[in-house]
N, CA, C and O of each residue as an XYZ file, in Angstrom:
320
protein
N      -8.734   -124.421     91.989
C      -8.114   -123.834     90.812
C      -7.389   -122.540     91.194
O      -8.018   -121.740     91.886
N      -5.516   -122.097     90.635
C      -5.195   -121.013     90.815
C      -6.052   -119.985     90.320
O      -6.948   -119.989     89.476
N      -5.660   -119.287     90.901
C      -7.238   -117.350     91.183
C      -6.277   -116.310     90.158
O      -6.726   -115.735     89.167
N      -4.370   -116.189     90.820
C      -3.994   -115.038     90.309
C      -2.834   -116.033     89.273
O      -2.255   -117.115     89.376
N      -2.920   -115.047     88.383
C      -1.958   -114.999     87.375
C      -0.334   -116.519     87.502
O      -0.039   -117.573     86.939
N       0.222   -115.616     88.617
C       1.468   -116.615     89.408
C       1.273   -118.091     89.807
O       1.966   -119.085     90.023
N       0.189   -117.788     89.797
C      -0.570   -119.456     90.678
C      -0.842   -120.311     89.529
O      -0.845   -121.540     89.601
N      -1.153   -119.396     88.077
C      -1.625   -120.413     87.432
C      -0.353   -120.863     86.460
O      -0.160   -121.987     85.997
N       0.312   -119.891     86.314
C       1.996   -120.182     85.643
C       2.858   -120.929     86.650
O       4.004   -121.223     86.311
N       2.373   -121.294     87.967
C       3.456   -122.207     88.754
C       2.664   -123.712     88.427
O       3.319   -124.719     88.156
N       0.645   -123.707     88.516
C       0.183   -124.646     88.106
C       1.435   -125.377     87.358
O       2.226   -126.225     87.769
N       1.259   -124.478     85.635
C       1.629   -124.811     84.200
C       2.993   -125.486     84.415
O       3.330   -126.525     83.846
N       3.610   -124.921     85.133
C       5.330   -125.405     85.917
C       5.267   -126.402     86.274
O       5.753   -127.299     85.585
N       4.620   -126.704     87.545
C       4.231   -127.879     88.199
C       4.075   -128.992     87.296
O       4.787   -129.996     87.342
N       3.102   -128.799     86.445
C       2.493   -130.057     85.484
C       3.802   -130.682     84.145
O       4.189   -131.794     83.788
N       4.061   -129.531     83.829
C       5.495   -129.789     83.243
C       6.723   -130.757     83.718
O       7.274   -131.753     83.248
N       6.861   -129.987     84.843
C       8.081   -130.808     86.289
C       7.937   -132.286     86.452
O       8.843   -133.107     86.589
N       6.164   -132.566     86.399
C       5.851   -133.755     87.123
C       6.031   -134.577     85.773
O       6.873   -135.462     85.625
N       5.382   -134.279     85.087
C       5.529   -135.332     83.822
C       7.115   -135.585     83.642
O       7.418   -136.778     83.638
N       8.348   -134.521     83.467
C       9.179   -135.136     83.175
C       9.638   -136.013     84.576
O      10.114   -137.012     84.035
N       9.715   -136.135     85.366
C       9.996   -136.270     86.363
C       9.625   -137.778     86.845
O      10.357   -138.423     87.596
N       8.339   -138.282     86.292
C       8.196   -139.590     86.195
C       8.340   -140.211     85.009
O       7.939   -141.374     84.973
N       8.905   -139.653     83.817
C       9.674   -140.561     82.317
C      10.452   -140.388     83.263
O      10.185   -141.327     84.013
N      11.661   -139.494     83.968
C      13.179   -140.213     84.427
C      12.652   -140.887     85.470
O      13.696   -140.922     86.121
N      11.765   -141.530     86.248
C      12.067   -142.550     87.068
C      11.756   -143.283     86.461
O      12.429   -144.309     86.562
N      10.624   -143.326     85.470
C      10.285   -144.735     84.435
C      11.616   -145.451     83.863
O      11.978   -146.627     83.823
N      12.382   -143.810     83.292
C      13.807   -144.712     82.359
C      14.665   -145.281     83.758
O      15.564   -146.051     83.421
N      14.590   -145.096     85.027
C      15.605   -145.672     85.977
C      15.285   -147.036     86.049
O      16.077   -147.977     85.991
N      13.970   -147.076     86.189
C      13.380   -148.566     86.524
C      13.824   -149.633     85.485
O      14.481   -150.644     85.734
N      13.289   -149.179     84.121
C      13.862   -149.783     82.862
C      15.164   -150.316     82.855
O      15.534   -151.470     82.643
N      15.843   -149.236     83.137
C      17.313   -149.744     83.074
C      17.617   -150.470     83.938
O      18.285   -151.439     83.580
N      17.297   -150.357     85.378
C      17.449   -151.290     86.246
C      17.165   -152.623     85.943
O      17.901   -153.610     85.917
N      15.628   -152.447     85.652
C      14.949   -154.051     84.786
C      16.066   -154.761     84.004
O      16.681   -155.814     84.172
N      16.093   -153.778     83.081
C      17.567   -154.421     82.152
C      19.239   -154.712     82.221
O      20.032   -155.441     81.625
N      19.296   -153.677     83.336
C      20.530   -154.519     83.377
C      20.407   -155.779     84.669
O      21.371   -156.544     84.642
N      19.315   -156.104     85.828
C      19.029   -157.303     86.170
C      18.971   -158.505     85.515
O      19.279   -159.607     85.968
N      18.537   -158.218     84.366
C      18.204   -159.531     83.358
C      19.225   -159.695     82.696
O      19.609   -160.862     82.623
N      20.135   -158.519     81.893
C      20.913   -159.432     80.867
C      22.543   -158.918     81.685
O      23.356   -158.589     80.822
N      22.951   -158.837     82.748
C      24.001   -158.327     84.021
C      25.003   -158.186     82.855
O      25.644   -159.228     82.718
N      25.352   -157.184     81.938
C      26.183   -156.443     81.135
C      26.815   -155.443     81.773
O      26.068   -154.465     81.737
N      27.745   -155.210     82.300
C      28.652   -154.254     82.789
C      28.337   -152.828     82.038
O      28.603   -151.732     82.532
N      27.705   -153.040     80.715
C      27.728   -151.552     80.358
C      26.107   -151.407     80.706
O      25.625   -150.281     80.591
N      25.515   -152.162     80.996
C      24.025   -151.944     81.344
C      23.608   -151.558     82.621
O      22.653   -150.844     82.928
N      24.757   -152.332     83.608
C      24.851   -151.890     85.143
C      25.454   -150.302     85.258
O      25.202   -149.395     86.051
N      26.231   -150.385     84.267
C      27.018   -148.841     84.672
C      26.101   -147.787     84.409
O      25.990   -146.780     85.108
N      25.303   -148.098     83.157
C      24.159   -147.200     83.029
C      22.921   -146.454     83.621
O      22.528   -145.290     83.553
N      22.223   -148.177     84.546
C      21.617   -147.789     85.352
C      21.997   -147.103     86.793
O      21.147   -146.595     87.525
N      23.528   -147.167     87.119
C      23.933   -146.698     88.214
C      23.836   -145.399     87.766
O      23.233   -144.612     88.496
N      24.375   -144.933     86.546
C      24.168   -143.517     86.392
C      22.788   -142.643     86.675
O      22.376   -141.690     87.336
N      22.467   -143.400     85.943
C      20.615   -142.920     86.345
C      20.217   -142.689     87.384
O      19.337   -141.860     87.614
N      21.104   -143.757     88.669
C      20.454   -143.656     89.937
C      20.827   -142.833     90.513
O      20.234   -142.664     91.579
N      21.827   -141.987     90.235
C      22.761   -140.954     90.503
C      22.213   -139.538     90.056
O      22.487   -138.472     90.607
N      21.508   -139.690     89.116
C      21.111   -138.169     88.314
C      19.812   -137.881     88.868
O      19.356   -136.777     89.165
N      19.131   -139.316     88.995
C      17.598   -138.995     89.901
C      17.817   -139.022     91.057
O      16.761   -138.704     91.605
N      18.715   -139.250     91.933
C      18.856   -138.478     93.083
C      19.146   -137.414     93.228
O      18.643   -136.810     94.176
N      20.190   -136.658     92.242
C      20.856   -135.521     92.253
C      19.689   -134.265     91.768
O      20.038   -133.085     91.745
N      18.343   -134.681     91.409
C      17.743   -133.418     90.483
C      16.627   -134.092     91.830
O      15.559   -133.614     91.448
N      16.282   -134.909     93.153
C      15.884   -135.473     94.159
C      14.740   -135.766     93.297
O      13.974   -134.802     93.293
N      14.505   -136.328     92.871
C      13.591   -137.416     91.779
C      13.114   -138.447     92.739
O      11.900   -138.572     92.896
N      14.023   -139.270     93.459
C      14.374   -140.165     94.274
C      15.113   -140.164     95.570
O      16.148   -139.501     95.500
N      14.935   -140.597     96.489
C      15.861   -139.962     97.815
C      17.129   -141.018     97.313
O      17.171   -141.972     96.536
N      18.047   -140.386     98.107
C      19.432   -140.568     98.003
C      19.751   -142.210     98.539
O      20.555   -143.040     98.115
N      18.866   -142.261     99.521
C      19.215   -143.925     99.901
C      18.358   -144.850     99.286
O      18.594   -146.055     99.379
N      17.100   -144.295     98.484
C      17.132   -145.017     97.425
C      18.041   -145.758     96.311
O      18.175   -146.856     95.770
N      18.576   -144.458     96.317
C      19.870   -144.483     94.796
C      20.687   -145.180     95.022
O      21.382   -145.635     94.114
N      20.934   -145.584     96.640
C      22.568   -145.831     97.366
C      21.773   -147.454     97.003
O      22.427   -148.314     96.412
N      20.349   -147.710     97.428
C      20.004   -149.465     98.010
C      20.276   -149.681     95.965
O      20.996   -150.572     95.516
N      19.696   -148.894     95.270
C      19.480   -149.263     94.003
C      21.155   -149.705     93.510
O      21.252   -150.727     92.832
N      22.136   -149.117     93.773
C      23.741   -149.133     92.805
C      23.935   -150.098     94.061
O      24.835   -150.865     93.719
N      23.651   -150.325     94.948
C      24.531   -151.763     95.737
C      23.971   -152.556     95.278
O      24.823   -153.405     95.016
N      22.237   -153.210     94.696
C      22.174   -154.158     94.441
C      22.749   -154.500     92.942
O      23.065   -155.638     92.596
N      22.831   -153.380     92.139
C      23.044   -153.522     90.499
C      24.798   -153.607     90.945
O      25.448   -153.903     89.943
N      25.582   -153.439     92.049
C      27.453   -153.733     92.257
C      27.495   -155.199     92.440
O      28.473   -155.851     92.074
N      26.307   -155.815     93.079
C      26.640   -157.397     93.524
C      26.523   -157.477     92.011
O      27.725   -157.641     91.802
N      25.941   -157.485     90.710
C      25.511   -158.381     89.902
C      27.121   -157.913     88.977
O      27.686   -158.775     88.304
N      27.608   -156.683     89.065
C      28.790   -157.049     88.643
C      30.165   -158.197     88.345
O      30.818   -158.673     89.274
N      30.369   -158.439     87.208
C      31.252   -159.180     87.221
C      32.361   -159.279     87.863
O      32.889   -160.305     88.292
N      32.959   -157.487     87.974
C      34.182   -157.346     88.590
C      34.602   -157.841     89.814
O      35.757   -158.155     90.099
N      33.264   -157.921     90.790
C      33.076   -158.538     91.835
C      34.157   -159.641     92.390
O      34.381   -160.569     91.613
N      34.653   -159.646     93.284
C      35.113   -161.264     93.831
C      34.454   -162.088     94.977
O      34.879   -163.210     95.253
């Protein structure tokens, strides 16, 4: 358990950080889930965003984000 003052307000920080921090990978997964299943161009674009913002705040490493938006680009329609 933090002892001084700082330790226990970075605790309080910490616990804050983490909780939001796994709702945005929960909502990445989701969206991913969803736009796999119903391959909607506005559902893919969505989850690419996501994969982009949880890398950018490092939620997720970056070549996560990169393997995650190449597999959600094949399911694109635009595709040839």
């Amino acid at each position: 358990m933090p002892v001084t003052k700082t330790a226990k307000r970075a605790l309080r920080v910490s616990k804050r950080k983490t909780k939001t921090n796994i709702a945005t990978a929960a909502r990445l997964e989701i969206a991913v889930r969803l736009a796999k299943r119903s391959k909607k161009e506005k559902d893919i674009r969505k989850a690419i965003s996501l994969a982009d913002k949880t890398a950018k705040h490092k939620i997720i490493h970056k070549n996560k984000a990169a393997r995650i938006k190449s597999a959600l680009e094949k399911l694109s329609s635009k595709r040839k």
